[in-house]
Backbone as numpy.savetxt, mean C-alpha at the origin, in Angstrom:
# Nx Ny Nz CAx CAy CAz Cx Cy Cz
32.30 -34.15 22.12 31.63 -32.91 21.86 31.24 -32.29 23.20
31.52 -30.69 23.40 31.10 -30.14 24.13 29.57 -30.18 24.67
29.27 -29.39 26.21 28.03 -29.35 26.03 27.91 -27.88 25.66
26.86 -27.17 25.21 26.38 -25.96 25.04 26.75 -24.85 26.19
27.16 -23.47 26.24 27.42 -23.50 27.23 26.28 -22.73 27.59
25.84 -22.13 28.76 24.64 -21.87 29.19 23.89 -20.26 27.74
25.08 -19.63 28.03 24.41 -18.34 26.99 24.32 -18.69 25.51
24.22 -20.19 25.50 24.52 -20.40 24.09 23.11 -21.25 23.75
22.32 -21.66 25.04 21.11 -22.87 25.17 20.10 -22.12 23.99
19.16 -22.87 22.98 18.22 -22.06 22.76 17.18 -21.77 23.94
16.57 -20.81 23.94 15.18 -20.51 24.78 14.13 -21.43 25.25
13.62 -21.55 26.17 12.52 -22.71 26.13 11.37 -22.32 25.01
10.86 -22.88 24.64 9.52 -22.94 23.71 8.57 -22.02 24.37
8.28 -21.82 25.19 7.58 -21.04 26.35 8.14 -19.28 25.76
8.93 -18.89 26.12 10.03 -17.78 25.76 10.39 -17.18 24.19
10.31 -18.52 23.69 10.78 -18.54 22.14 9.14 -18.09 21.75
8.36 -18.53 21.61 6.97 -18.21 21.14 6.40 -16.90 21.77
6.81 -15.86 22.83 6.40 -14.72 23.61 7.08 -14.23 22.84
8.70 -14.22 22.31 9.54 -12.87 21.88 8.79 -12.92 20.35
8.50 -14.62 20.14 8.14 -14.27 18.58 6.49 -13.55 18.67
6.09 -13.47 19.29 4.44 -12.78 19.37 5.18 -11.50 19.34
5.66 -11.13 20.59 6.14 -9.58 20.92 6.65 -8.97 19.35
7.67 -9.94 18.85 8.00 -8.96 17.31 6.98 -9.11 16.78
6.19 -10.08 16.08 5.04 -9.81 15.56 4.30 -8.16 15.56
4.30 -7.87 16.70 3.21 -7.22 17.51 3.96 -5.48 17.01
5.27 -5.74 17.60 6.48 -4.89 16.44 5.99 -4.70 15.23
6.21 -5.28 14.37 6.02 -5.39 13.16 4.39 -4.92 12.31
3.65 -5.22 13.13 2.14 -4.46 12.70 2.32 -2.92 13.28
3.06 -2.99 14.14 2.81 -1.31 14.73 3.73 -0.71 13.68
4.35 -0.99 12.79 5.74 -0.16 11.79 4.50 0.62 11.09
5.02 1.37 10.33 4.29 2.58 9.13 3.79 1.63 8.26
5.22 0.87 7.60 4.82 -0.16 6.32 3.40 -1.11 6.61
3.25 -1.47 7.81 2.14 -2.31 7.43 0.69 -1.94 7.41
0.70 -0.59 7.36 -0.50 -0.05 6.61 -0.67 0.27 5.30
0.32 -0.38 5.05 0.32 -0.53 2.99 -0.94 -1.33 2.51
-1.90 -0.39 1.38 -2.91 -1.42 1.01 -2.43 -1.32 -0.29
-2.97 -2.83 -0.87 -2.78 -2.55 -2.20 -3.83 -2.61 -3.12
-4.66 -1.40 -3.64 -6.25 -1.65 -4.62 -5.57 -2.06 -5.89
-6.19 -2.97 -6.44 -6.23 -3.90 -7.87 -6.86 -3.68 -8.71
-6.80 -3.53 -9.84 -7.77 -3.12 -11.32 -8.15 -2.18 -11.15
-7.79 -1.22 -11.05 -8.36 0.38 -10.86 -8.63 1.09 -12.07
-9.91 1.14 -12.63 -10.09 1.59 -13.74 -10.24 3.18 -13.57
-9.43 3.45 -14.72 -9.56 5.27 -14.90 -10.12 5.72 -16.28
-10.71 5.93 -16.34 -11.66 7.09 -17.41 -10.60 8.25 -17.94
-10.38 8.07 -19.15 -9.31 9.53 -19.51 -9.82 11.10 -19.02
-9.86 11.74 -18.47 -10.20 13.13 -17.81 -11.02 13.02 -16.47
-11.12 12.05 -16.45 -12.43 11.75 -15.35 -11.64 11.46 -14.47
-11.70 12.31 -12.86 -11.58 12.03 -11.78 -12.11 10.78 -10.84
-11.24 9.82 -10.12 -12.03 8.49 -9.54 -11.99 8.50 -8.72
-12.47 8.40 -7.53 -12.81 8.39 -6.18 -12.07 7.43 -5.89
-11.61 6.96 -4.43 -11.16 5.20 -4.40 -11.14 5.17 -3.28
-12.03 4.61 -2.86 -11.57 4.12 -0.65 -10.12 3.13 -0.74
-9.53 3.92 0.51 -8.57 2.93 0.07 -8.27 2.07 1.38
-8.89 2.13 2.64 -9.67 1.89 3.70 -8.33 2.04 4.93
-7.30 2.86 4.55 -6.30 3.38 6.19 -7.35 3.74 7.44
-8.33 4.53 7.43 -8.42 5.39 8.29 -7.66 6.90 8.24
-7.13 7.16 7.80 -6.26 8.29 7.98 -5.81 8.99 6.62
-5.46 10.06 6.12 -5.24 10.22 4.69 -3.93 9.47 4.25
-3.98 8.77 3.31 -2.80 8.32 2.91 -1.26 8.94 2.99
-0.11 8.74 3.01 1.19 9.41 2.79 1.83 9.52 2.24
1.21 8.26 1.15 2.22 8.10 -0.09 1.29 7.71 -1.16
1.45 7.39 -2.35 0.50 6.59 -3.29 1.21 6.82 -4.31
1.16 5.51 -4.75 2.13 5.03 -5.81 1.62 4.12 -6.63
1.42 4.44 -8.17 0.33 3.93 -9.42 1.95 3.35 -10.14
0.64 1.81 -10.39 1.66 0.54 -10.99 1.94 0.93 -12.34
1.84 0.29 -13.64 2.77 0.89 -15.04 0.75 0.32 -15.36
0.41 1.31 -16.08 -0.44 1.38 -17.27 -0.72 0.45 -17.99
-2.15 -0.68 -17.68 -2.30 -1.59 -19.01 -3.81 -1.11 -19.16
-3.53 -1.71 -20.30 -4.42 -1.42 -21.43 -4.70 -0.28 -22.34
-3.50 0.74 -22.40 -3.63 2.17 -22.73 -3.68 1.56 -24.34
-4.03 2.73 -25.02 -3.52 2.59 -26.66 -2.40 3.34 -27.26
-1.93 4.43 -25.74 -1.07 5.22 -26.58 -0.42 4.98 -25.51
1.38 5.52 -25.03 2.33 6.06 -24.29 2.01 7.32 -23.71
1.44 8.03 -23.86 2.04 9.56 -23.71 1.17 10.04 -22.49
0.14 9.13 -22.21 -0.87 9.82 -20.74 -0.02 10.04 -19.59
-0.67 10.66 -18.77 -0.08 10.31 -17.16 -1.04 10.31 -15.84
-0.80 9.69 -15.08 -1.95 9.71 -14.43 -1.86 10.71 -12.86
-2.66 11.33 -12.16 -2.41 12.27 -11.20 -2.90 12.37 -9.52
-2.33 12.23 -9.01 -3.29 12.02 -7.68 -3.69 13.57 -7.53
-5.27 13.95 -7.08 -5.75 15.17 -7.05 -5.41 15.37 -5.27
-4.91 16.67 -4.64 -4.70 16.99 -3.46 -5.49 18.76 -3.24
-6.67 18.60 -4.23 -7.25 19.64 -4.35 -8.51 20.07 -2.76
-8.40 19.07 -2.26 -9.61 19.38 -1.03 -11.18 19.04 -1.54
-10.97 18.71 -2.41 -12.52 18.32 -2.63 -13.16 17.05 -2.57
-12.08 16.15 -1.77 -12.30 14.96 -1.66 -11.59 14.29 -0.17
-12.30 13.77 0.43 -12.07 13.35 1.79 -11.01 12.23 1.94
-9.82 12.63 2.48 -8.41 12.32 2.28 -8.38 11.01 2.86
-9.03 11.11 4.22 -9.12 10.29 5.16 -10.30 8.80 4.45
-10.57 9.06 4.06 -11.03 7.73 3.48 -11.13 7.10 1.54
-10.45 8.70 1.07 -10.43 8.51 -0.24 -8.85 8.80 -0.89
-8.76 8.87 -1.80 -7.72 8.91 -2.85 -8.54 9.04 -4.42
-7.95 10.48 -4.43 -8.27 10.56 -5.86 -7.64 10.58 -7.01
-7.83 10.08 -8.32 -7.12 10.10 -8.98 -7.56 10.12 -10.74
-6.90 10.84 -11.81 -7.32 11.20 -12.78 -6.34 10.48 -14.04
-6.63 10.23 -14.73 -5.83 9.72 -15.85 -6.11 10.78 -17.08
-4.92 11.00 -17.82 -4.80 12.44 -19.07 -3.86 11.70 -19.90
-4.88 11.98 -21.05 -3.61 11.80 -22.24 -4.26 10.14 -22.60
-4.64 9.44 -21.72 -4.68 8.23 -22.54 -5.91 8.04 -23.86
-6.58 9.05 -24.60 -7.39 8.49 -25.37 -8.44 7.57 -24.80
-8.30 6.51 -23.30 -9.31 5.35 -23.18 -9.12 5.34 -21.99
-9.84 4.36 -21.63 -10.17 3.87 -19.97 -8.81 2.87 -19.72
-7.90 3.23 -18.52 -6.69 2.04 -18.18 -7.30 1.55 -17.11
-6.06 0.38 -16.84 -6.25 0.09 -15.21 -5.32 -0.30 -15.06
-4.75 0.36 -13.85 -3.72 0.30 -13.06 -3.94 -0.50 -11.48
-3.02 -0.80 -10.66 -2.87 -0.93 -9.28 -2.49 0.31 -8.56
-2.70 0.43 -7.10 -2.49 1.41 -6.57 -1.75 1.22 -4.98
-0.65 1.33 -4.77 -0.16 1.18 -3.10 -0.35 2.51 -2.58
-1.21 2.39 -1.35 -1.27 3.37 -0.98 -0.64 3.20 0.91
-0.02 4.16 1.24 0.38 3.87 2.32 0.31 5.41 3.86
């Protein structure tokens, strides 16, 4: 058996553990990893809900999980972008149509 040839050696341990910090370090700075995810989010049918969702910054996206506990199909639920609620540390959101109180999850990013 051959030996390895030099561009083929793995890295010293020294080297190997810096590039893996450095991507790390990559990888928190991406968009995605300011994804939070709030859990049991109860909504009140007509009633607007406040929700910290703790970015710092107004969210960019927000995206509501599938509906439990409804009694009917036919609600929908709405993120409000009306200004009456402070973007930068909230997310608002209203549930219509369901007859009752749901709870959903919420990614907000």
């Amino acid at each position: 058996m051959s030996a390895l040839a030099p561009s083929r050696r793995p890295p010293p341990p020294e080297r190997a553990l810096r590039d893996h910090e450095k991507r790390l370090r990559e990888i928190e700075r991406a968009p995605l990893s300011d994804v939070r995810i709030l859990t049991g989010i109860s909504l009140a049918d007509g009633v607007t809900a406040t929700i910290p969702h703790g970015l710092g910054r107004a969210a960019r996206f927000v995206s509501i999980s599938a509906v439990r506990g409804a009694p009917s199909t036919t609600g929908r639920i709405e993120e409000l972008r009306d200004g009456s609620v402070d973007r930068n540390r909230y997310v608002a959101l209203q549930a219509n149509g369901w007859t009752d109180t749901v709870t959903v999850d919420v990614l907000v990013l």
